[in-house]
TISEMI-130140 format. One record per residue (C-alpha): residue number from 1; residue in three letters; x, y, z. Coordinates in nm, 3 decimals. Layout:
% residues N
[NUM, 'ALA', [X, Y, Z]]
...
//
This chain:
% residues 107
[1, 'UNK', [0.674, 1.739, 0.165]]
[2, 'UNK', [0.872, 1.624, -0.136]]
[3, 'UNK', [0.548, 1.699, -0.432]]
[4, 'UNK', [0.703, 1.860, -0.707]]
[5, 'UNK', [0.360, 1.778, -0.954]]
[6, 'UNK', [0.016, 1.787, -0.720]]
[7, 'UNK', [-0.177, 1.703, -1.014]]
[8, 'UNK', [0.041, 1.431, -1.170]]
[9, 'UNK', [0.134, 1.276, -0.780]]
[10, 'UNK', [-0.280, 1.259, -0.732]]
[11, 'UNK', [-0.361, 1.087, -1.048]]
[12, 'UNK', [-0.089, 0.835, -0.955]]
[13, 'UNK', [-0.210, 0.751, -0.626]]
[14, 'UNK', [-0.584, 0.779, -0.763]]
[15, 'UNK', [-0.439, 0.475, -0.984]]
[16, 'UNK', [-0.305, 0.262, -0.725]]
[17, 'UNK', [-0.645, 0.316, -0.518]]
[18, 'UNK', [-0.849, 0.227, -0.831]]
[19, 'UNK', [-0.650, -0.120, -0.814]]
[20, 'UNK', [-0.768, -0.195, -0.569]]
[21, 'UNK', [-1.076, -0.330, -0.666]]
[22, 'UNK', [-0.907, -0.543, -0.914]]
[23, 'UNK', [-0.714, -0.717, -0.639]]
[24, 'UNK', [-0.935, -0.776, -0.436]]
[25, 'UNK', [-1.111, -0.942, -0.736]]
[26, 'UNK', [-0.838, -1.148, -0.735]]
[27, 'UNK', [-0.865, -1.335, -0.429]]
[28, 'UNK', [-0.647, -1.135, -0.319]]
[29, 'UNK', [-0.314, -1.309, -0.463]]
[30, 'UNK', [-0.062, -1.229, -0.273]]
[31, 'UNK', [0.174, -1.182, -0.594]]
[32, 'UNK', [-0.032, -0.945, -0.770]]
[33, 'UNK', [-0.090, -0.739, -0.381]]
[34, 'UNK', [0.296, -0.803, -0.337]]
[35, 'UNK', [0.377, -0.609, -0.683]]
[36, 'UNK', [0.085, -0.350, -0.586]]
[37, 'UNK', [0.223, -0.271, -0.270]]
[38, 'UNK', [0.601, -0.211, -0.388]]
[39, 'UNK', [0.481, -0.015, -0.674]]
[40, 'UNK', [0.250, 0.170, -0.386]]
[41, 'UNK', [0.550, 0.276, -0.147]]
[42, 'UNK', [0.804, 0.344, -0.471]]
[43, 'UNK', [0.534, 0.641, -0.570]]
[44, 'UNK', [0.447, 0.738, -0.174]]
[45, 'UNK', [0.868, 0.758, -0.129]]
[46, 'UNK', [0.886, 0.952, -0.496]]
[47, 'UNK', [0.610, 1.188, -0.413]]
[48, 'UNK', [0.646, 1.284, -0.051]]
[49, 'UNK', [1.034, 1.165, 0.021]]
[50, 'UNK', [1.135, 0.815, 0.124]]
[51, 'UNK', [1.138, 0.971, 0.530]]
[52, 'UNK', [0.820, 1.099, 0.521]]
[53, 'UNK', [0.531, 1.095, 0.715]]
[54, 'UNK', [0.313, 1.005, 0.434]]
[55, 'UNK', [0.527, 0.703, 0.361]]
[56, 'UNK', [0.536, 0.599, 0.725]]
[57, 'UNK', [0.147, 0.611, 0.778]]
[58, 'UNK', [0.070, 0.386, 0.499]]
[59, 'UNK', [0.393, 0.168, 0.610]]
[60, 'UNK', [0.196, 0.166, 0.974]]
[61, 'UNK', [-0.118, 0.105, 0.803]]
[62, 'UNK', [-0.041, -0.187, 0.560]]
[63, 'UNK', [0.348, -0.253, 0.547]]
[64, 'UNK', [0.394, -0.422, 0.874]]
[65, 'UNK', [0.661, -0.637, 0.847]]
[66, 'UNK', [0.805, -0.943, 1.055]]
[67, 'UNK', [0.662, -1.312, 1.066]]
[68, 'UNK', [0.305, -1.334, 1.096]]
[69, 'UNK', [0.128, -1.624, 1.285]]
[70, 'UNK', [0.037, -1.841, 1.010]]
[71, 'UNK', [0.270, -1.702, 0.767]]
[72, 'UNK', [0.502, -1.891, 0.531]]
[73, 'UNK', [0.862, -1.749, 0.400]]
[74, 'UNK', [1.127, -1.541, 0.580]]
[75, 'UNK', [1.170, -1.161, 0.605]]
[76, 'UNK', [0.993, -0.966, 0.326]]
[77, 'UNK', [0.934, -1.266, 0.121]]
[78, 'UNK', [0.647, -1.387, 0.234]]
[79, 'UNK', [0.313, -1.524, 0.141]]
[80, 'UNK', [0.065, -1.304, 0.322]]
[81, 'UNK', [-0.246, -1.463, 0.443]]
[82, 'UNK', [-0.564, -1.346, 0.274]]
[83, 'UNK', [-0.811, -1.339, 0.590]]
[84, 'UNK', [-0.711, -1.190, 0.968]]
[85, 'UNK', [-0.637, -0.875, 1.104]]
[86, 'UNK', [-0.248, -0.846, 0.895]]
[87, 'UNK', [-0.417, -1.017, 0.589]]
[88, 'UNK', [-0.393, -0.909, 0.263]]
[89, 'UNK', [-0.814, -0.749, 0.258]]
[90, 'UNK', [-0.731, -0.596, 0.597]]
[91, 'UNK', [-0.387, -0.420, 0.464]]
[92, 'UNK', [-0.576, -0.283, 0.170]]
[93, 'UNK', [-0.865, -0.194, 0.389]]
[94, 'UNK', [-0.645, 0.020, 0.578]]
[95, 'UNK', [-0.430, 0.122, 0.264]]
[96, 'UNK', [-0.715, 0.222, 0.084]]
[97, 'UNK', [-0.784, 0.474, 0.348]]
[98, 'UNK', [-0.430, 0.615, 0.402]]
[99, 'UNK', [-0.426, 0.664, -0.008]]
[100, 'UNK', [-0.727, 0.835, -0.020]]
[101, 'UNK', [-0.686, 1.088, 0.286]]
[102, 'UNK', [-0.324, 1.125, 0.086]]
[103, 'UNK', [-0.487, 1.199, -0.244]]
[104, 'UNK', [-0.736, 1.443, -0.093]]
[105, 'UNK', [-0.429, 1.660, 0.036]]
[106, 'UNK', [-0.298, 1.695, -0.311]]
[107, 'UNK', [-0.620, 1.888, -0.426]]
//
């Protein structure tokens, strides 16, 4: 594990988690989630190491990646359904949780 700051590294992550609510309040839009997420693995990578296991659990948890059924765009630029299983409320459904079991460790 790459933490060099517990304190600082929790209060980051405690941010991301409190935006959640906001995007979700937002439809989700899938711009706003897109920026959320990058910022989201940039600060997983910083914190724990880009090859971690921290960063791959939320990756397996919300960062799937691929054409969707139902998805528009090509690669990583894509416009993420809102609704299903790989949509945008399930990802930070299961983000949510991967942040906050992260957070807790940091204690």
């Amino acid at each position: 594990m790459a933490v060099k700051d517990a304190t600082r590294a929790k209060a980051a992550l405690d941010q991301q988690i409190d935006r959640i609510l906001w995007l979700r309040g937002t439809g989700p839009n899938p711009f706003e989630y897109g920026l959320w997420d990058e910022r989201t693995q940039e600060l997983l990578a910083e914190i724990f190491g880009p090859d971690s296991v921290e960063v791959s659990r939320y990756q397996e948890a919300a960062g799937k990646r691929g054409r969707l059924p139902g998805v528009r765009g090509q690669g990583d630029n894509m416009t993420l359904n809102i609704h299903g299983p790989w949509g945008i409320r399930a990802r930070l459904d299961r983000g949510e949780t991967v942040l906050r079991e992260l957070s807790a460790s940091l204690v």
